[in-house]
SEVEX-393098 format. One line per field, with one value per residue: residue in three letters; x, z, y of N, C-alpha, C in turn. Coordinates in steps of 0.02 Angstrom, whole numbers, plus 50000, padded with zeros to 5 digits. Atoms other than C-alpha are relative to their C-alpha. Layout:
! residues N
rest	ala, ... $
npx	X, ... $
npz	Z, ... $
npy	Y, ... $
capx	X, ... $
capz	Z, ... $
capy	Y, ... $
cpx	X, ... $
cpz	Z, ... $
cpy	Y, ... $
This chain:
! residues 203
rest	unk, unk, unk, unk, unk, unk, unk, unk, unk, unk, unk, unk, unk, unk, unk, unk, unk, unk, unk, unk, unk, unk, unk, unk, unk, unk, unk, unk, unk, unk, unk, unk, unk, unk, unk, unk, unk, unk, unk, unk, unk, unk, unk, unk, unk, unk, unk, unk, unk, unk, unk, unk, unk, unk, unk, unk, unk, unk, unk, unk, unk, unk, unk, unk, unk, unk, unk, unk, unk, unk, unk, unk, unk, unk, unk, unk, unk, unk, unk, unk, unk, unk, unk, unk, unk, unk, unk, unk, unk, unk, unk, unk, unk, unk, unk, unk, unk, unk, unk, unk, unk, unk, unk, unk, unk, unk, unk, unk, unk, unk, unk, unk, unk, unk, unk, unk, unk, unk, unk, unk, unk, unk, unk, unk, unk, unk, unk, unk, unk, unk, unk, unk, unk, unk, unk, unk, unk, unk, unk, unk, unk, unk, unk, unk, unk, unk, unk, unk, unk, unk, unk, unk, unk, unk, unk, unk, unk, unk, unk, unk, unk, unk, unk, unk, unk, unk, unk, unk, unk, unk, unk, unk, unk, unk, unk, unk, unk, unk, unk, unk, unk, unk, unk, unk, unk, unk, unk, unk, unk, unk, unk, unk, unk, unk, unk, unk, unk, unk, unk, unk, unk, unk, unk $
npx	49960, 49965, 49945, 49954, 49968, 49915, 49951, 49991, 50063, 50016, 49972, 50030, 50053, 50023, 50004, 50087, 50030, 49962, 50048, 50049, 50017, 50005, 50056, 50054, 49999, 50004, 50062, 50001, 49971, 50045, 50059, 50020, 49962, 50069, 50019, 49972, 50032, 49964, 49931, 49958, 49947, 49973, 50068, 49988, 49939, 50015, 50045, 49985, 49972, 50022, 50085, 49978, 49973, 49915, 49946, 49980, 49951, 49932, 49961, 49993, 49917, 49918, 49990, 50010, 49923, 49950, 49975, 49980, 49931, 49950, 49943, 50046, 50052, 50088, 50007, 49996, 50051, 50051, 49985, 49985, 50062, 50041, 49932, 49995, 50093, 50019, 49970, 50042, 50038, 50000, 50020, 50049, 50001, 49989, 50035, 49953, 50019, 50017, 50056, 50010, 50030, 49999, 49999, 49921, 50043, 50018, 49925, 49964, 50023, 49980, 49942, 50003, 50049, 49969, 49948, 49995, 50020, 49949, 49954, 49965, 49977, 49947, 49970, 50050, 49991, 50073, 50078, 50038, 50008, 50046, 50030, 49989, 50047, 50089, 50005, 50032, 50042, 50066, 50002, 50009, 50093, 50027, 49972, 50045, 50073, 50010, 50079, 49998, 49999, 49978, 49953, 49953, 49967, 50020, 50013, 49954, 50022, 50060, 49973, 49948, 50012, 50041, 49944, 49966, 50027, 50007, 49956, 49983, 50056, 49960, 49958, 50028, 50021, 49953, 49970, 50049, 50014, 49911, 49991, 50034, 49993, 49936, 50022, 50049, 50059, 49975, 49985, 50076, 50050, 49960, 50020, 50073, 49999, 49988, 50035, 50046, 49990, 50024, 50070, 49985, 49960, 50050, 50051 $
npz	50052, 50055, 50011, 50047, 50012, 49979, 50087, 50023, 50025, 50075, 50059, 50024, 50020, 50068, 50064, 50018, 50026, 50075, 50045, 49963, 50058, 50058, 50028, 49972, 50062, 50069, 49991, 49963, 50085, 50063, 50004, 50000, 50076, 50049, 50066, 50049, 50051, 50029, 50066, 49969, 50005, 49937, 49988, 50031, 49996, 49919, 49994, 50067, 49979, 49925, 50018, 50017, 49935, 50032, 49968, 49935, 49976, 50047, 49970, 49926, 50017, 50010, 49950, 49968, 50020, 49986, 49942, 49983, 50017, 49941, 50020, 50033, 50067, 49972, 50012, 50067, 50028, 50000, 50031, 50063, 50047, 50032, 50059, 50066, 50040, 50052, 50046, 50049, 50006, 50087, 50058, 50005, 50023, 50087, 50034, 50033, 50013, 49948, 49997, 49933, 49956, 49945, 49979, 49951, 49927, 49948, 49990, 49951, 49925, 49997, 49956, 49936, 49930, 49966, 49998, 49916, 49944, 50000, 49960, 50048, 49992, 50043, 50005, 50018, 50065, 50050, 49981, 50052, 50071, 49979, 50013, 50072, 50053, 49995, 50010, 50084, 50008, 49984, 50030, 50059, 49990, 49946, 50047, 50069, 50003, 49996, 50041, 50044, 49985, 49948, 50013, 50009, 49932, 49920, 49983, 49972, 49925, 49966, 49978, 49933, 49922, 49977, 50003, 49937, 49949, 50004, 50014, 49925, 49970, 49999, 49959, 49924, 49987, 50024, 49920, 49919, 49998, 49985, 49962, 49961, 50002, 50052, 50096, 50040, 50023, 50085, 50030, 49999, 50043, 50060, 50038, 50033, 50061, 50068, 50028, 50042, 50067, 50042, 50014, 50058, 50052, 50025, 50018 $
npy	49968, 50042, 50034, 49946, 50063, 50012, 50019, 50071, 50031, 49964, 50031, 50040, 50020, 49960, 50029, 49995, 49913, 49970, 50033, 49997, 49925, 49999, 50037, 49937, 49957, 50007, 49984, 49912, 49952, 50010, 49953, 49941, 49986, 50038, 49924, 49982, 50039, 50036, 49973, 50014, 50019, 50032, 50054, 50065, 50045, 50026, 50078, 50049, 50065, 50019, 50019, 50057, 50042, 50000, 49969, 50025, 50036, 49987, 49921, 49996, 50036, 49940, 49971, 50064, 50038, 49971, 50000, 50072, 50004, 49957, 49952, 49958, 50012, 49991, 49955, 50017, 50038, 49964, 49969, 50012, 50062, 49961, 49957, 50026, 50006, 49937, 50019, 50018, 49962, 49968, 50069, 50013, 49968, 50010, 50073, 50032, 50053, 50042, 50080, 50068, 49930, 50057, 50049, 49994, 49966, 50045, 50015, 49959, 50036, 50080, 50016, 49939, 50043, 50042, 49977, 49968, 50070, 50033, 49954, 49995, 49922, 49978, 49944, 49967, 49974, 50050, 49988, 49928, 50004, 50048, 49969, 49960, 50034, 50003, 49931, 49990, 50020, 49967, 49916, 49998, 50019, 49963, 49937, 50026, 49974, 49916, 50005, 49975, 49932, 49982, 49996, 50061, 49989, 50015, 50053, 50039, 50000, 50035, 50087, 49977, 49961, 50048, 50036, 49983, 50013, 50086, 50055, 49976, 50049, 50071, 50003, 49987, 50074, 50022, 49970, 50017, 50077, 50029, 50013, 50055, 50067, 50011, 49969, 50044, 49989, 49975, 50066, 49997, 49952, 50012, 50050, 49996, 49935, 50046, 50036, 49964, 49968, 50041, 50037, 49917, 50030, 50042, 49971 $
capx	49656, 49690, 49811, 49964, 50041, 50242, 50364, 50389, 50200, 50153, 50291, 50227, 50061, 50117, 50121, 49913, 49895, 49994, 49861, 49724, 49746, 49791, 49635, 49538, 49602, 49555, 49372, 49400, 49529, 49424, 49278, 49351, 49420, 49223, 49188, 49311, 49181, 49228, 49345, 49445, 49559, 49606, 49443, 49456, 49638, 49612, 49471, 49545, 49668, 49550, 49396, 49487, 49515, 49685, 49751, 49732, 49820, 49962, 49996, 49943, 50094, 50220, 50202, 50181, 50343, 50442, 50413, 50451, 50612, 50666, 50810, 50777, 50653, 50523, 50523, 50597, 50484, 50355, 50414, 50491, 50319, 50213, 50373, 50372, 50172, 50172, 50288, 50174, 50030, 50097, 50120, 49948, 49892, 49988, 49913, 50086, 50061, 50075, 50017, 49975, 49908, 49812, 49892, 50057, 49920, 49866, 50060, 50108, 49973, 50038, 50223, 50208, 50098, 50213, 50372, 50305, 50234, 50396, 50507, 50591, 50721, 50836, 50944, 50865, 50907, 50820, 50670, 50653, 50655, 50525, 50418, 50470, 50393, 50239, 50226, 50219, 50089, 49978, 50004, 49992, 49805, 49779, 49846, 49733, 49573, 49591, 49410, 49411, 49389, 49483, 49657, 49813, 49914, 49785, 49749, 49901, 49902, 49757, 49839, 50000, 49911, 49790, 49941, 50034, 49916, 49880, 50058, 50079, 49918, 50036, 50168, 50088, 50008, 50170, 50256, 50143, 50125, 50331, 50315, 50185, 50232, 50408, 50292, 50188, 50047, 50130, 50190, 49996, 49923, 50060, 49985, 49800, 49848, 49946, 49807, 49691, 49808, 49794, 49601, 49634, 49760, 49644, 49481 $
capz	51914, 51727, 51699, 51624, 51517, 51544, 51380, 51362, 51370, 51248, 51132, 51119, 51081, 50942, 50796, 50822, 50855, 50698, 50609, 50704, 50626, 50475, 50437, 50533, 50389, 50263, 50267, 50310, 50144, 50017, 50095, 50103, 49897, 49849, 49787, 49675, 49560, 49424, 49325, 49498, 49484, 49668, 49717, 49594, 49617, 49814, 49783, 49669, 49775, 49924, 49802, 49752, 49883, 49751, 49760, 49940, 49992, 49868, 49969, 50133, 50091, 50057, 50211, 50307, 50222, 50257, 50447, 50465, 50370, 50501, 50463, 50320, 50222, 50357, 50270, 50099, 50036, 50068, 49985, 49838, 49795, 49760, 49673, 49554, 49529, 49453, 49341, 49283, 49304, 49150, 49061, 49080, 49039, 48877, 48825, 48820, 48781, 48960, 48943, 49096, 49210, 49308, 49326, 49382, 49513, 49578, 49563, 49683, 49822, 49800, 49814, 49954, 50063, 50034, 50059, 50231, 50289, 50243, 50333, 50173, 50200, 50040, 50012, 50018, 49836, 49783, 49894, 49792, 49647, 49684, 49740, 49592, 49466, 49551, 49568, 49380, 49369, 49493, 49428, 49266, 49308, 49412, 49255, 49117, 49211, 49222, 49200, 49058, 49126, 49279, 49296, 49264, 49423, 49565, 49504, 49533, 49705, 49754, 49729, 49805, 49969, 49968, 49938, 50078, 50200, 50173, 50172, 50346, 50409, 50356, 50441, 50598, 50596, 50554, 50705, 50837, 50763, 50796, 50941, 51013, 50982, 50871, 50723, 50699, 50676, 50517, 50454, 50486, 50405, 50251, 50224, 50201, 50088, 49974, 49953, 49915, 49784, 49721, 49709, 49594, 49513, 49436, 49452 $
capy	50563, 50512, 50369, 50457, 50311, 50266, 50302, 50131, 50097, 50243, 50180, 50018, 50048, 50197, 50080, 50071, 50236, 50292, 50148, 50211, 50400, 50366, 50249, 50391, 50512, 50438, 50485, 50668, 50701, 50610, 50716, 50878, 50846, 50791, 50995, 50994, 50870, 50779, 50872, 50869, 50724, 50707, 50606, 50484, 50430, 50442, 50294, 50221, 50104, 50114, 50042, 49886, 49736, 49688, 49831, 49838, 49724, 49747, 49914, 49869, 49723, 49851, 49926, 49734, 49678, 49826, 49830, 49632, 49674, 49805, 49935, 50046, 49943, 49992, 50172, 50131, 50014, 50124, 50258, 50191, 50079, 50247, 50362, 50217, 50189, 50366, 50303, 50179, 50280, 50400, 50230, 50204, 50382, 50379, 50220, 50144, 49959, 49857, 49656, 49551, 49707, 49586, 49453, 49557, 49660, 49489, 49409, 49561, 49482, 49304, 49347, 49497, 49364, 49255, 49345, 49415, 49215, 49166, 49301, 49334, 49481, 49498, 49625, 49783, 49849, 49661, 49717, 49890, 49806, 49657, 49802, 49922, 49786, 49771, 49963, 49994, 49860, 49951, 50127, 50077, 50012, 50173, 50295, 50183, 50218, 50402, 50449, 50567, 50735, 50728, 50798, 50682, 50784, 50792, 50627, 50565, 50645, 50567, 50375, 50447, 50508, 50353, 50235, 50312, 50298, 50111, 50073, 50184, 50061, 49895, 49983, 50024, 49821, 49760, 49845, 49794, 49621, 49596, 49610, 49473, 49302, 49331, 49413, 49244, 49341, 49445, 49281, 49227, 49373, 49373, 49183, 49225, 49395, 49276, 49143, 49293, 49337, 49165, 49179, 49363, 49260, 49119, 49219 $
cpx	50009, 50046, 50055, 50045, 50089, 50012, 50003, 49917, 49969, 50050, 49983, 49930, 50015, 49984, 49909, 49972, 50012, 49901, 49927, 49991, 49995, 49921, 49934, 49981, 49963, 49923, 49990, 50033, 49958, 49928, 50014, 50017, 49910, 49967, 50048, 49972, 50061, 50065, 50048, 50071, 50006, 49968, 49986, 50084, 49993, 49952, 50010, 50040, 49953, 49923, 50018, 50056, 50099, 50051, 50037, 50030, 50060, 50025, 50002, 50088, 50079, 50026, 50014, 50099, 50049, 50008, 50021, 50059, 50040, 50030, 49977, 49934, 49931, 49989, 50017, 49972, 49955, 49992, 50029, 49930, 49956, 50018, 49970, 49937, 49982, 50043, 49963, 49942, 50014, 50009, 49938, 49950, 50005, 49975, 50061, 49963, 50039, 49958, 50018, 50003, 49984, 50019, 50058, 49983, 49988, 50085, 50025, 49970, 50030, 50071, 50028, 49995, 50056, 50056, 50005, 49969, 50064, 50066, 50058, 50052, 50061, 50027, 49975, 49981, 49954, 49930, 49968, 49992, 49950, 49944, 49986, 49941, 49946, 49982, 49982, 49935, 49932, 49980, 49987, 49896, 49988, 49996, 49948, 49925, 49990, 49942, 50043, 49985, 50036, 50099, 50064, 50025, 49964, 49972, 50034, 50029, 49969, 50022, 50046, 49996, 49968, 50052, 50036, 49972, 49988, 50069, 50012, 49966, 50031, 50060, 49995, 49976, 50044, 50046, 49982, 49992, 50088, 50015, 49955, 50034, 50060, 49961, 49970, 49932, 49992, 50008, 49929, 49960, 50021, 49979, 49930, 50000, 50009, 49961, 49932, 50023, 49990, 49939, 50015, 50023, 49977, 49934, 49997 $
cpz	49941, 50011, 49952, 49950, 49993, 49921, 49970, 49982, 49939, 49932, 49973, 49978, 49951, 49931, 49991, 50017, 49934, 49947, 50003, 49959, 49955, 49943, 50008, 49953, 49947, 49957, 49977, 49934, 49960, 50020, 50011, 49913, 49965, 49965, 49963, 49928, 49962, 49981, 50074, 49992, 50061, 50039, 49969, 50003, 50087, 49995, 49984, 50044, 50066, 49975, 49970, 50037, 49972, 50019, 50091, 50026, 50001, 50054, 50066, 50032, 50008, 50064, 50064, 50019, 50028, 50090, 50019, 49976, 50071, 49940, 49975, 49937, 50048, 49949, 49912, 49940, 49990, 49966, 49957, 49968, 49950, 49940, 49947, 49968, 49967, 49937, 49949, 49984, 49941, 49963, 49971, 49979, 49925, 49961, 49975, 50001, 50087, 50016, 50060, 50057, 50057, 50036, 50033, 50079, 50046, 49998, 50056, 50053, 50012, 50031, 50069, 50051, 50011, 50024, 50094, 50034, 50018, 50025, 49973, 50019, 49959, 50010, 49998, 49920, 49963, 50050, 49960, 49931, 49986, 50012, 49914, 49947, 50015, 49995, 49950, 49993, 50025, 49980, 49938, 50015, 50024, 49933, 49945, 50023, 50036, 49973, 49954, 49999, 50068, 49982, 50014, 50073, 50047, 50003, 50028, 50088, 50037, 50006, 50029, 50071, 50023, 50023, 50069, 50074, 50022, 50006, 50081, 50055, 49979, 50060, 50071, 50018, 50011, 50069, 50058, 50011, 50012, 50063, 50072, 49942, 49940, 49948, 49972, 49958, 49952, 49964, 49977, 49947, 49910, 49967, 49985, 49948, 49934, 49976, 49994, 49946, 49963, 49950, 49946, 49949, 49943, 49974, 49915 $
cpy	49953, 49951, 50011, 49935, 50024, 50020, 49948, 49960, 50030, 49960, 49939, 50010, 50064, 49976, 50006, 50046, 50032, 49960, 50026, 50075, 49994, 49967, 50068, 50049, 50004, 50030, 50061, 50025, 49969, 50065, 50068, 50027, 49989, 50079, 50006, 49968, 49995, 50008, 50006, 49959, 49962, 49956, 49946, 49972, 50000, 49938, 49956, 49936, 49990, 49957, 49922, 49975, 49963, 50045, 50032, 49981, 49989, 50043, 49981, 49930, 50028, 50015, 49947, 49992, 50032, 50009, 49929, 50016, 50009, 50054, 50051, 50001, 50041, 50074, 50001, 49971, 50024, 50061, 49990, 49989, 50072, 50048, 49938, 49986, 50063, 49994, 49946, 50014, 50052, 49960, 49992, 50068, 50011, 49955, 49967, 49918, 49954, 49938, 49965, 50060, 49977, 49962, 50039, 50024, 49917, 49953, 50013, 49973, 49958, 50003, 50046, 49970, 49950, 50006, 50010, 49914, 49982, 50029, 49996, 50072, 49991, 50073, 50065, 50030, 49934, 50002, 50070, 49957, 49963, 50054, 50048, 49970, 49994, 50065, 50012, 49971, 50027, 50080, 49999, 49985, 50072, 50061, 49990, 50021, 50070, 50031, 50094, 50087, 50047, 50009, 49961, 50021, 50005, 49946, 49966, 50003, 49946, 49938, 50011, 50005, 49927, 49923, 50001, 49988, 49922, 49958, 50025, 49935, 49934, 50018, 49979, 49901, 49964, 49987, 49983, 49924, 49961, 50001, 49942, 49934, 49997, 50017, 49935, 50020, 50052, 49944, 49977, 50030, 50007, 49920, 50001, 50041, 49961, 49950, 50043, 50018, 49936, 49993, 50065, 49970, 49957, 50020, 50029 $
């Protein structure tokens, strides 16, 4: 007969199931949005944070940071970061004026990595806000290269959904990694992210 797993064993291993779907997803919605061609929208902002290793990280951070917090950053963090990237995503749309784009996108690796090596847990209101500012920075990048025939709202979807999923896939890593060895190996992973944001940073 099957091996029926315990509550306590399922519960521990849901954090990498959760990671495990969500990564699974990701495939399946970009490919069932690919007939809506160009003039779509929702296919180019779905790629958009999943086609650049910066922003990557940035997000998969969000989601890192907020389960090492605990409480209600695990869920807050994660849901504030994208609310406010559509905020700078119509920045970047409008062609408002936004200087140091880059350097704030590679900034957000450096102090995310280092926030989660360093088992940083401020207040939560100064963790929305620490996100917040990076948020703009990456939405504003995400809003400026709005290819030119695709629509502003299922674009913005598309980084919303892609966003979300990547921060679910920090969560889920995050969660699973707190519980072997006191979360060294978030700490760990939060010190290689931040000396990739270095190399973004300089590059």
């Amino acid at each position: 007969m099957p091996r029926i797993l315990s509550r306590s064993r399922l519960h521990s291993r849901l954090p990498v199931l959760v990671a495990a779907a969500a990564l699974a997803a990701m495939p399946g919605l970009a490919e069932a949005h690919i007939l809506t061609g160009e003039a779509g929208g929702f296919l180019h902002g779905f790629e958009h944070p999943l086609s650049g290793l910066d922003h990557l990280l940035a997000m998969f951070c969000v989601g890192l940071w907020g389960a090492q917090m605990g409480g209600r950053a695990v869920w807050s963090l994660p849901i504030a970061f994208p609310l406010i990237m559509v905020v700078g995503g119509i920045m970047g749309i409008a062609g408002l004026p936004l200087p140091g784009v880059e350097s704030g996108i590679a900034l957000s690796i450096v102090v995310l990595g280092a926030a989660i090596a360093l088992v940083w847990r401020p207040p939560e209101i100064l963790a929305l806000l620490v996100i917040g500012v990076f948020a703009v920075f990456h939405g504003y990048a995400h809003g400026a290269e709005l290819p030119g025939a695709a629509d502003p709202a299922d674009y913005a979807i598309g980084f919303v959904v892609a966003t979300g999923l990547i921060h679910l896939a920090g969560i889920a890593v995050g969660l699973a990694f707190q519980r072997w060895r006191e979360g060294n190996l978030s700490r760990a992973l939060g010190g290689l992210i931040g000396l990739g944001g270095l190399y973004f940073l300089v590059a």
